[in-house]
FIFI-771511 format. One record per residue (C-alpha): residue number from 1; residue in three letters; x, y, z. Coordinates in Angstrom, 1 decimal, always signed. Example, Ala and Ser with C-alpha at 12.3 -4.5 7.8 and 13.67 -1.06 7.14 Angstrom:
<koldrens>
<koldren 1,"ALA",<+12.3,-4.5,+7.8>>
<koldren 2,"SER",<+13.7,-1.1,+7.1>>
</koldrens>
This chain:
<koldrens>
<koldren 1,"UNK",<+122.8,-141.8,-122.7>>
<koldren 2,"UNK",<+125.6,-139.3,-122.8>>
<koldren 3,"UNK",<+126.9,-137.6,-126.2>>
<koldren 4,"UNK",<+129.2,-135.2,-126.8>>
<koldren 5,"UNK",<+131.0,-132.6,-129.2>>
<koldren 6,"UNK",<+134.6,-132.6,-130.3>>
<koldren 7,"UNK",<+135.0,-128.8,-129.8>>
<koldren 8,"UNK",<+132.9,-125.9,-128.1>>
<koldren 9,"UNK",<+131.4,-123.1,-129.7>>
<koldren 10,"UNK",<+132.2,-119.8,-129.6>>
<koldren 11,"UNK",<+129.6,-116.6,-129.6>>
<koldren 12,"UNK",<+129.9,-115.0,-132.8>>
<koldren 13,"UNK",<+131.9,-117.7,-135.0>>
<koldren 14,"UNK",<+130.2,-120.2,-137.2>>
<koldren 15,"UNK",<+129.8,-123.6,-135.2>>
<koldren 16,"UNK",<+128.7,-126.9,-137.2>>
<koldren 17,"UNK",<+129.9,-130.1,-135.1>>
<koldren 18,"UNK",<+127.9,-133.9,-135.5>>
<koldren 19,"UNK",<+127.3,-135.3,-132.0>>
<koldren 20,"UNK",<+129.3,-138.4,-131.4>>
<koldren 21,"UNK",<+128.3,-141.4,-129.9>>
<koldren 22,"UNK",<+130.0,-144.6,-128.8>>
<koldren 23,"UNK",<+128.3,-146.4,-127.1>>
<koldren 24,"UNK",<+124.6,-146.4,-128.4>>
<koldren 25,"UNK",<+124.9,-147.5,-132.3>>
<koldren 26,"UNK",<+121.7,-146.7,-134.1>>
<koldren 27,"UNK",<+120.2,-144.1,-132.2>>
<koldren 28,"UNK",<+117.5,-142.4,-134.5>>
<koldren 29,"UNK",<+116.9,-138.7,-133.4>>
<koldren 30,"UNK",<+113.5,-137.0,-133.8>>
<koldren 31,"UNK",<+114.1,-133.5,-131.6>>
<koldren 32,"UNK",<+116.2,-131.1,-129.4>>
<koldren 33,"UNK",<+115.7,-129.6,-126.5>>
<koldren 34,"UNK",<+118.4,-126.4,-124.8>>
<koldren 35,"UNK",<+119.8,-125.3,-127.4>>
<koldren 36,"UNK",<+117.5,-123.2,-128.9>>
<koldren 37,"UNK",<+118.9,-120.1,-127.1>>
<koldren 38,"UNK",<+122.2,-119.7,-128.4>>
<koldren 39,"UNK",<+121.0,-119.5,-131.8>>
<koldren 40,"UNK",<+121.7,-122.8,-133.0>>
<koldren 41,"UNK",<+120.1,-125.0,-135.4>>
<koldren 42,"UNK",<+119.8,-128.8,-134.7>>
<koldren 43,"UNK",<+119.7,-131.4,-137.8>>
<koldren 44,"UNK",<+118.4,-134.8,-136.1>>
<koldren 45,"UNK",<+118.7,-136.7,-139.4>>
<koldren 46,"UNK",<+122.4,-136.1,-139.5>>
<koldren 47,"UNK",<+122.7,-135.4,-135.4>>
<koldren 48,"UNK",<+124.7,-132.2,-136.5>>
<koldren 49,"UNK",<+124.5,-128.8,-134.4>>
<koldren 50,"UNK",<+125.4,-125.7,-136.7>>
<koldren 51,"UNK",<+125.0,-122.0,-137.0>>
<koldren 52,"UNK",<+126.5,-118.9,-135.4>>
<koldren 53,"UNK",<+126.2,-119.0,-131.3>>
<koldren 54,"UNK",<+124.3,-115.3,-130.6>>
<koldren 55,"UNK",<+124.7,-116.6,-126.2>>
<koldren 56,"UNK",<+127.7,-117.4,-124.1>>
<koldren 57,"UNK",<+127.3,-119.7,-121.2>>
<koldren 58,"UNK",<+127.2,-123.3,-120.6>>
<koldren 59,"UNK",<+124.0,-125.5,-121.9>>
<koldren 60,"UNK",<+122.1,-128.8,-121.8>>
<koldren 61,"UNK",<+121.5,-130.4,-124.7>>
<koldren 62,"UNK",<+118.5,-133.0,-124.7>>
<koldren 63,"UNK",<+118.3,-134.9,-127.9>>
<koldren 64,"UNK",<+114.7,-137.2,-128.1>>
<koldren 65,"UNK",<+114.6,-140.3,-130.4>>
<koldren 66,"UNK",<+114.7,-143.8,-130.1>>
<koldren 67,"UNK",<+117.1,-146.9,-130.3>>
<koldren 68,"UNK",<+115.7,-150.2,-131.4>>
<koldren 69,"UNK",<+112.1,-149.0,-131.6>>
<koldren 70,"UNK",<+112.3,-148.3,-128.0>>
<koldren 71,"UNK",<+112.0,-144.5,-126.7>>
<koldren 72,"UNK",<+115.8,-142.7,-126.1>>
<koldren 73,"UNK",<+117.4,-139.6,-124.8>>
<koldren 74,"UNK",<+120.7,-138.4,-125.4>>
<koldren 75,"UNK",<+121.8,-135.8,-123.3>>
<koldren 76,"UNK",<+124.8,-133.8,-124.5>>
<koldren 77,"UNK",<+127.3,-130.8,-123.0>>
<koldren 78,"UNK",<+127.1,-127.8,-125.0>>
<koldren 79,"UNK",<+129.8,-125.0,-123.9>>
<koldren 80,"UNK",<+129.8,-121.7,-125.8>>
<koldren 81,"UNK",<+132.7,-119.2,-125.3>>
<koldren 82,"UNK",<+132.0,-115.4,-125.3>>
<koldren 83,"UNK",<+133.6,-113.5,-128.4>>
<koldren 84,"UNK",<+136.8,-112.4,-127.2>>
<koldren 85,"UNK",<+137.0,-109.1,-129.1>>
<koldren 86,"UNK",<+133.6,-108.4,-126.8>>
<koldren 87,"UNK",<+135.5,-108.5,-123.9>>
<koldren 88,"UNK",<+137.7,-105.0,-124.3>>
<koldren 89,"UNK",<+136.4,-102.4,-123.1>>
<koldren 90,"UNK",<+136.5,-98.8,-124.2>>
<koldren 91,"UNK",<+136.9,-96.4,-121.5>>
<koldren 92,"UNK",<+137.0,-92.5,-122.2>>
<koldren 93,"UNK",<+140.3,-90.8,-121.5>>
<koldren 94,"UNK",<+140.1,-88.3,-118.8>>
<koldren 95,"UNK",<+139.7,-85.4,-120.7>>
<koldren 96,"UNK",<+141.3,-83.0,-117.7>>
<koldren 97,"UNK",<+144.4,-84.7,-118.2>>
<koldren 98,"UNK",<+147.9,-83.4,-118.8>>
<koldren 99,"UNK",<+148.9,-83.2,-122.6>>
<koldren 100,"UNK",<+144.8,-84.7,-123.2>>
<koldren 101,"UNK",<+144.0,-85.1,-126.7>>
<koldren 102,"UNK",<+141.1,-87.2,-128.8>>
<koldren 103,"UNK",<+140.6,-90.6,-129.0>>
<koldren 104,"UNK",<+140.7,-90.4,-132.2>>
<koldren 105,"UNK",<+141.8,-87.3,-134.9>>
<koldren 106,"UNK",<+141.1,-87.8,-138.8>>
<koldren 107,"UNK",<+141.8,-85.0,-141.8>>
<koldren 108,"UNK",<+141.6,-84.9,-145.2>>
<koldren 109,"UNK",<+143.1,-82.2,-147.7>>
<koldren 110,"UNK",<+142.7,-81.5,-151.6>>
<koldren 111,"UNK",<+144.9,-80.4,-153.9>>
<koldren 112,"UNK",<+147.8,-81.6,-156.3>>
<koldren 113,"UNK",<+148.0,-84.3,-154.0>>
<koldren 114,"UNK",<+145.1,-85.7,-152.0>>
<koldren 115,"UNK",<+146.2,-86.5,-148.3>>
<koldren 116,"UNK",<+143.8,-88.4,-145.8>>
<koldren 117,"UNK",<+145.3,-89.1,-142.4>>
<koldren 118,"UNK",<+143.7,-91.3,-139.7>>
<koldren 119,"UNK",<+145.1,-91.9,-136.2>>
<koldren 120,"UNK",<+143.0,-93.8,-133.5>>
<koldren 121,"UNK",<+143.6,-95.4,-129.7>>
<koldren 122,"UNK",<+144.0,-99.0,-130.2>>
<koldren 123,"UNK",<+142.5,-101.5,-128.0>>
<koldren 124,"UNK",<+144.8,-101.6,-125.3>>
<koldren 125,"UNK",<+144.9,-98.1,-124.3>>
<koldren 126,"UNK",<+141.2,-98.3,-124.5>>
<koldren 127,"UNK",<+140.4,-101.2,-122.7>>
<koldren 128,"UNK",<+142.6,-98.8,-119.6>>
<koldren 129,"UNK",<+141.1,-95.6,-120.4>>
<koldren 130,"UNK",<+144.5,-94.6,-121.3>>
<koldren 131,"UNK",<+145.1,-91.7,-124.1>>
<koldren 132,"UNK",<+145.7,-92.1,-127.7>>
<koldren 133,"UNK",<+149.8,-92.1,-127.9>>
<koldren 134,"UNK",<+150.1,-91.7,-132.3>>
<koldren 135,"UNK",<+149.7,-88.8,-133.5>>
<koldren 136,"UNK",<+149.8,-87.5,-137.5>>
<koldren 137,"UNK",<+149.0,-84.7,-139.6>>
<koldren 138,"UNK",<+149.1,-83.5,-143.3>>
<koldren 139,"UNK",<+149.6,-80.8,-144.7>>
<koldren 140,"UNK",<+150.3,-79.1,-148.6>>
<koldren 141,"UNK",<+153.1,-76.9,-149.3>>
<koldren 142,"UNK",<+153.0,-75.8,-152.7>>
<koldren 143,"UNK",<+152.6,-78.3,-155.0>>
<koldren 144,"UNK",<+153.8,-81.3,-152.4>>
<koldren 145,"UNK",<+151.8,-82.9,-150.0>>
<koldren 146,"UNK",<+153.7,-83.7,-146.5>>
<koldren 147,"UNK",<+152.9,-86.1,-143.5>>
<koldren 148,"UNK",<+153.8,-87.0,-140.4>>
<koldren 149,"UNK",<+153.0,-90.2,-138.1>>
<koldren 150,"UNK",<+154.4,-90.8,-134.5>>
<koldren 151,"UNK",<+154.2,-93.2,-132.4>>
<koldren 152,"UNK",<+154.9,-92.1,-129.1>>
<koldren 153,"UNK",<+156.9,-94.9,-126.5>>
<koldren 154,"UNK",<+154.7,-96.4,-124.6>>
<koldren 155,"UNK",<+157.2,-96.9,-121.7>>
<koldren 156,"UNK",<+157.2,-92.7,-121.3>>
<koldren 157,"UNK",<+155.1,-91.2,-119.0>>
<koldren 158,"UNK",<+153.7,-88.1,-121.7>>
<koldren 159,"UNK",<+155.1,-89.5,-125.0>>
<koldren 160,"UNK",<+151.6,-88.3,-126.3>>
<koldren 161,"UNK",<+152.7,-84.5,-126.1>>
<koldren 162,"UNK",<+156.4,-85.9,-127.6>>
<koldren 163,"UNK",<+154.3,-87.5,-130.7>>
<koldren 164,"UNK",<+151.9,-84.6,-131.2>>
<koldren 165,"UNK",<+154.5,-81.9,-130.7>>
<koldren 166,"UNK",<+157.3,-83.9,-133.2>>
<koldren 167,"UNK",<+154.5,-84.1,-135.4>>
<koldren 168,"UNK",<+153.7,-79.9,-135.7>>
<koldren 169,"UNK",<+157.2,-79.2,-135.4>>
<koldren 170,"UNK",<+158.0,-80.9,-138.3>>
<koldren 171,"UNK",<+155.1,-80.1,-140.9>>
<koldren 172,"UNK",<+155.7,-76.4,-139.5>>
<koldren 173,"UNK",<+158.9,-76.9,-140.9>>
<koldren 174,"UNK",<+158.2,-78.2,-144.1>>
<koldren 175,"UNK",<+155.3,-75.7,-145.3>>
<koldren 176,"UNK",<+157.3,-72.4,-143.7>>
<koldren 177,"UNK",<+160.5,-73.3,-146.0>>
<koldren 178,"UNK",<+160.7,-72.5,-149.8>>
<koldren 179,"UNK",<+160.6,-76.5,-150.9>>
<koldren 180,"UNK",<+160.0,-78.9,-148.2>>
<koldren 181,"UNK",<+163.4,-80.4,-146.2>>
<koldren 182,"UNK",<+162.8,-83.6,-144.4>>
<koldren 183,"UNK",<+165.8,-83.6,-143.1>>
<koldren 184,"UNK",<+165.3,-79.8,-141.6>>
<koldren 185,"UNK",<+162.2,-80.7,-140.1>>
<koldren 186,"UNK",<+163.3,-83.9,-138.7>>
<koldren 187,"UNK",<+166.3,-82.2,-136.6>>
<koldren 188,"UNK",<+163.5,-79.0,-135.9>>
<koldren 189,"UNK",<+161.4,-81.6,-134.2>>
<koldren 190,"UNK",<+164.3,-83.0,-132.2>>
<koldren 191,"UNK",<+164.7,-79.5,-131.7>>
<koldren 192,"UNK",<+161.4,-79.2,-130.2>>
<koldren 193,"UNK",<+161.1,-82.9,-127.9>>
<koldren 194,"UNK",<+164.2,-80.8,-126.2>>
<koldren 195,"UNK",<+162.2,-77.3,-125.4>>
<koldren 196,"UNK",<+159.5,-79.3,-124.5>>
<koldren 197,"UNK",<+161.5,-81.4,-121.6>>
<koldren 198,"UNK",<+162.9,-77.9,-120.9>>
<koldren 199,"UNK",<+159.7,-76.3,-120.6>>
<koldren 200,"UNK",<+158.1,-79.0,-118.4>>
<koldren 201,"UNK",<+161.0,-79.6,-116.1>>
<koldren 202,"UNK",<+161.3,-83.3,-116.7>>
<koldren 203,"UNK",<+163.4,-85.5,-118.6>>
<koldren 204,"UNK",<+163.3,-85.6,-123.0>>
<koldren 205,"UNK",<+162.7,-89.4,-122.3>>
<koldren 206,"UNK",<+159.4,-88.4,-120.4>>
<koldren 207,"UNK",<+158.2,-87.9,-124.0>>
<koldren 208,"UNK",<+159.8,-90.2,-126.2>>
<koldren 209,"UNK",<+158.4,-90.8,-129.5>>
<koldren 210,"UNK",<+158.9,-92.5,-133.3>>
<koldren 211,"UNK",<+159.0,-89.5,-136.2>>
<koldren 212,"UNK",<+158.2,-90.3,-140.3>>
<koldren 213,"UNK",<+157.9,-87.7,-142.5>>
<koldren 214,"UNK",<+157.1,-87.9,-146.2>>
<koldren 215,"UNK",<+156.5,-86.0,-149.1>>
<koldren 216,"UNK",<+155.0,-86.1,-152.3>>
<koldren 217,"UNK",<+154.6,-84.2,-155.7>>
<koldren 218,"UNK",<+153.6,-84.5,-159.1>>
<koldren 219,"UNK",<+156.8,-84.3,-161.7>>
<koldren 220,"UNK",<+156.4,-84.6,-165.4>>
<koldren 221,"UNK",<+157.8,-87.9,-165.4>>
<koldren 222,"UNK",<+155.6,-89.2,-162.7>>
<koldren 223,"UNK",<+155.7,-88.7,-158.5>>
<koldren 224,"UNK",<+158.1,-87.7,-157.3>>
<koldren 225,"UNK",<+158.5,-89.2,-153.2>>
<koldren 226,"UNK",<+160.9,-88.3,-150.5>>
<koldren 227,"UNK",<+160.6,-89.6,-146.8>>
<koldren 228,"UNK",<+162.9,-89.8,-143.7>>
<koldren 229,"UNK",<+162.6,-91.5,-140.3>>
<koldren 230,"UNK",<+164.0,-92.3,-136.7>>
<koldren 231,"UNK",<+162.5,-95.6,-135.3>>
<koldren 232,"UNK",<+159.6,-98.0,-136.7>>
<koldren 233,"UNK",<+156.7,-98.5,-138.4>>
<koldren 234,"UNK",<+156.6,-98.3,-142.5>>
<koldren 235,"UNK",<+156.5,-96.3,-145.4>>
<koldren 236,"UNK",<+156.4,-97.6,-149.1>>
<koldren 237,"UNK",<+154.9,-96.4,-152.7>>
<koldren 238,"UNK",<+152.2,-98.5,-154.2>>
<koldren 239,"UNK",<+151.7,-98.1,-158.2>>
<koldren 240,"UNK",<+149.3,-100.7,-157.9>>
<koldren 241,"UNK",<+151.7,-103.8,-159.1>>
<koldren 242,"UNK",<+154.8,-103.6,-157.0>>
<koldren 243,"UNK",<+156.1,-101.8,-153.7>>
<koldren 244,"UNK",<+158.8,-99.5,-152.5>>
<koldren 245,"UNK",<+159.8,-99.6,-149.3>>
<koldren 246,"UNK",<+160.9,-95.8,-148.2>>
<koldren 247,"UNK",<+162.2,-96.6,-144.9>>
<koldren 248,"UNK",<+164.2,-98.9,-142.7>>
<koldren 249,"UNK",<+162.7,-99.7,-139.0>>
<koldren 250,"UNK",<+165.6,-98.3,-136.9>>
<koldren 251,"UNK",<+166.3,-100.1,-134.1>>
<koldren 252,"UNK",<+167.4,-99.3,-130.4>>
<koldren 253,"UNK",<+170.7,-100.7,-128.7>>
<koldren 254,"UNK",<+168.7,-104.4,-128.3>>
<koldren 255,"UNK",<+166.7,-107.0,-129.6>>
<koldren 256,"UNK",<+163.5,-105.6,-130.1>>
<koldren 257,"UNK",<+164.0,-101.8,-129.3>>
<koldren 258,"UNK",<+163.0,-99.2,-131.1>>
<koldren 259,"UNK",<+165.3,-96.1,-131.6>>
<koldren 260,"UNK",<+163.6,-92.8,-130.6>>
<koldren 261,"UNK",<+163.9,-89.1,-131.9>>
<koldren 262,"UNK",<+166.6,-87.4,-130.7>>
<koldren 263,"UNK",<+169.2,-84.4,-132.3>>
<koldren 264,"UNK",<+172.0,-87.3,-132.6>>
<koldren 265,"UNK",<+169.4,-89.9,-134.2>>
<koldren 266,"UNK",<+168.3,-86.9,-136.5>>
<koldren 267,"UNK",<+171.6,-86.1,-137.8>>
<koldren 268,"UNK",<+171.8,-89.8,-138.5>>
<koldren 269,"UNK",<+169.0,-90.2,-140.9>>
<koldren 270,"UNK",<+168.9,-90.3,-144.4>>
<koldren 271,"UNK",<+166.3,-89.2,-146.6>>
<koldren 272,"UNK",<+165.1,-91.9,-149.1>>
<koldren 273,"UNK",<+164.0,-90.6,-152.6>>
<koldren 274,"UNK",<+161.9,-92.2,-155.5>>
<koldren 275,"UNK",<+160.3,-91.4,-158.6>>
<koldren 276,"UNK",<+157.5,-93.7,-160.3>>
<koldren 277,"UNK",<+155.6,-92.9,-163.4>>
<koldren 278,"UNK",<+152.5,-93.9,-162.3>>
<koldren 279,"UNK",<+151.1,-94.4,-158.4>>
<koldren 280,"UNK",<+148.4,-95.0,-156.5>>
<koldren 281,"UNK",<+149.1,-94.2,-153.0>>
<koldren 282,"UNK",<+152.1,-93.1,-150.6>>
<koldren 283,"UNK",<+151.7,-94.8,-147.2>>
<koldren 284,"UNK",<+153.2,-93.9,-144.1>>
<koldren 285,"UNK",<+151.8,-96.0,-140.6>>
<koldren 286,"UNK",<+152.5,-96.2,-137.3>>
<koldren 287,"UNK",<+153.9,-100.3,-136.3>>
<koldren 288,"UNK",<+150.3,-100.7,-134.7>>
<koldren 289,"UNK",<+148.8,-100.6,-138.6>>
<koldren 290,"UNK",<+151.9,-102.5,-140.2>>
<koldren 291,"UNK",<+152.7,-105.1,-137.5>>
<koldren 292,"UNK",<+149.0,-106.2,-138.3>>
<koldren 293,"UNK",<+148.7,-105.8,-141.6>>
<koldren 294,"UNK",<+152.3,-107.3,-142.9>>
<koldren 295,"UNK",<+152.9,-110.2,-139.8>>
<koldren 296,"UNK",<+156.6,-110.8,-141.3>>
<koldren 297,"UNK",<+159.1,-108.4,-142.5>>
<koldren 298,"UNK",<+159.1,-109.6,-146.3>>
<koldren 299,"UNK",<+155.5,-109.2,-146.4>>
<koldren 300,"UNK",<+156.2,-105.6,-146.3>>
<koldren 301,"UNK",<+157.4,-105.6,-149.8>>
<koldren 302,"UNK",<+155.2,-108.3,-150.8>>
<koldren 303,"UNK",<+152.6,-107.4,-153.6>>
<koldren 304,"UNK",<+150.3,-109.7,-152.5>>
<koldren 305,"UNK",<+149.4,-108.3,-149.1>>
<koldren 306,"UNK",<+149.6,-104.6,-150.7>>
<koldren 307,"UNK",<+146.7,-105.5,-153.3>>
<koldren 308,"UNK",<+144.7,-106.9,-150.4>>
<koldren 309,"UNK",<+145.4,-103.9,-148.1>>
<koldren 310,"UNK",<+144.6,-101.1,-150.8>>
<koldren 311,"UNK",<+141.5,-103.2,-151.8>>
<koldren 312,"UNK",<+139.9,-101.9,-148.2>>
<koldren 313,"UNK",<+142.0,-98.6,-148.1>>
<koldren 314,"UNK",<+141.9,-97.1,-151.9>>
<koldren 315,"UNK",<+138.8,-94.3,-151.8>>
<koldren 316,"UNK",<+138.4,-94.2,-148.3>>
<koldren 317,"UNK",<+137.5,-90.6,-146.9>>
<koldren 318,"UNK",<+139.2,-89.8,-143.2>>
<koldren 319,"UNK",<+136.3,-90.7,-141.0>>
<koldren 320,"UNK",<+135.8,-94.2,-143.1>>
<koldren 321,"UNK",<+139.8,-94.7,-142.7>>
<koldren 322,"UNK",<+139.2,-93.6,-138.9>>
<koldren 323,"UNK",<+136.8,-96.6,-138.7>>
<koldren 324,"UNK",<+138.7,-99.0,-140.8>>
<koldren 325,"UNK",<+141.8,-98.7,-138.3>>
<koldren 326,"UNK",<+139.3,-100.6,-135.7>>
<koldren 327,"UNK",<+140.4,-103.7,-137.8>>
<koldren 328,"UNK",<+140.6,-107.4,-136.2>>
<koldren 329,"UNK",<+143.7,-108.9,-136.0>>
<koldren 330,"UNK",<+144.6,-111.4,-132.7>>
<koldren 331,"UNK",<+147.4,-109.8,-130.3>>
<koldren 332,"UNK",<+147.8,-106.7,-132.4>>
<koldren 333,"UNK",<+145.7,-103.8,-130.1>>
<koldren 334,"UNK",<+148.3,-100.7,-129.8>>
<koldren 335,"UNK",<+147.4,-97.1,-131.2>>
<koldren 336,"UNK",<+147.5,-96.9,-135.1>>
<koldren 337,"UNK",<+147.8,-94.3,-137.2>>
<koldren 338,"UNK",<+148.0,-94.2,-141.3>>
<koldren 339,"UNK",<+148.2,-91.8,-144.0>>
<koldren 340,"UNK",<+147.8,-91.8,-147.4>>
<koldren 341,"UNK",<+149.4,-89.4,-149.6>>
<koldren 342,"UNK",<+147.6,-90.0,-153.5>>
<koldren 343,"UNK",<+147.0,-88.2,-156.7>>
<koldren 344,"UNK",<+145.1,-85.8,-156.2>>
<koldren 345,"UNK",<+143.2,-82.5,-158.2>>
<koldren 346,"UNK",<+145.2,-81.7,-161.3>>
<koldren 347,"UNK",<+147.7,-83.9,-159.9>>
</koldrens>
């Protein structure tokens, strides 16, 4: 007799499925046979296959009973699927490259306020052995805390080099001047995609990248936040019941494009300030942490998903945060890069 299962299994995801038959009413099963090698458990009483599948491949289930007092074998398909997320690779980047850089970079620093900063090669540039194209850094300036996150354009041949050196332009910028000027250190790192291009020989679009800087300080009312930013990803204040978006996503001249850093974009951007009397974190990510993380634009502003995301964020030291950016979420694999800007000592 033939049985069969309404779906397949798949390695690594619980499995619990009752064998149908059709044909053979009353079939009474003592034992199994086959299946015992992908880790699943057979219930004859209830002819019900469950557990988690360990092995992909294709197997033979042989079920032994009886029908009408008379001995019985039912013989049943068993496919298991391989776990997809086991099928990415994770090749090295060549190290001798042009512009090469980590796989991953994470930093933490102490003071008034408490910056931790993550940045890591997401799954598709991995999978390639392609390099890490974020990049971010933090920094303190007096009694501020500053950050940076880029993203660079994955359509320009060393936007790596145009993320990183945005990125040290611009907190370079903010710690050298009296009190920190996003807007200064946005056009200085403009500034600097252009001597780069120069420097090289090749075009500024050759290292096209996303800038957000933000800044943070404690103020006897509260914190005091200021940010500024040419093309996507997100930046909001948490205070632990409601949200504050800091930012815009700037697009490009169609559907779907991002803007990039440039002098003219620069000029154009406006610095957002806020002051809350109480907070828990300052966020500023690259779109490969918030396109995952909020799937729809309002949930960027919606509570709900911030509670859940600084559930698994809130304490988190650099090289924890490094880890936790290795998250799971189905077609979202690009580089990611988060800080968090928090209270911090005396703060």
């Amino acid at each position: 007799m033939r049985g069969r299962l309404a779906f397949a299994a798949r390695v690594g995801q619980p499995f619990d499925a009752v064998i149908e038959i059709d044909a053979a009413p009353g079939f009474l099963a003592e034992s199994a046979e086959g299946h015992e090698a992908t880790g699943l458990r057979f219930d004859p009483a209830a002819l019900r296959l469950y557990g988690i599948p360990s092995v992909d491949g294709f197997f033979m289930l042989e079920v032994t009973g009886s029908m009408a007092g008379r001995p019985a074998r039912l013989s049943v398909e068993l496919p298991v699927s391989p776990d997809p997320w086991a099928l990415w690779q994770d090749v090295p980047s060549e190290t001798d490259a042009p512009f090469a850089r980590p796989d991953t970079d994470h930093a933490a620093l102490d003071g008034p306020v408490r910056a931790v900063m993550a940045s890591r090669r997401g799954r598709k540039h991995a999978h390639s052995g392609a390099h890490r194209e974020d990049h971010a850094g933090i920094a303190q300036a007096g009694m501020w805390g500053v950050a940076a996150v880029a993203d660079g354009a994955g359509s320009a041949a060393l936007s790596r080099e145009g993320a990183r050196v945005a990125v040290h332009a611009a907190l370079d910028a903010l710690t050298t001047a009296p009190s920190p000027d996003l807007t200064d250190a946005l056009g200085r790192a403009a500034l600097a995609l252009e001597t780069l291009a120069a420097r090289e020989a090749r075009p500024v679009v050759d290292f096209a990248t996303t800038l957000i800087l933000g800044a943070l300080r404690p103020v006897p009312t509260g914190w005091e936040a200021a940010c500024i930013s040419v093309g996507d990803g997100l930046a909001a204040l948490w205070d632990g019941e409601g949200v504050l978006a800091m930012m815009t996503a700037d697009g490009g001249e169609f559907a779907g494009q991002t803007r990039f850093l440039s002098p003219h974009a620069a000029a154009q951007a406006q610095v957002r300030t806020a002051t809350l009397p109480t907070l828990c974190g300052f966020c500023l990510m690259t779109d490969g942490v918030s396109d995952a993380q909020f799937p729809a634009p309002i949930d960027e502003t919606d509570p709900a998903h911030w509670r859940r995301l600084w559930a698994e964020i809130d304490g988190l030291g650099p090289a924890a945060l490094c880890d936790w950016l290795n998250f799971r979420v189905q077609g979202e694999h690009d580089d990611r890069s988060l800080v968090i800007l928090a209270p911090g000592v005396g703060g």
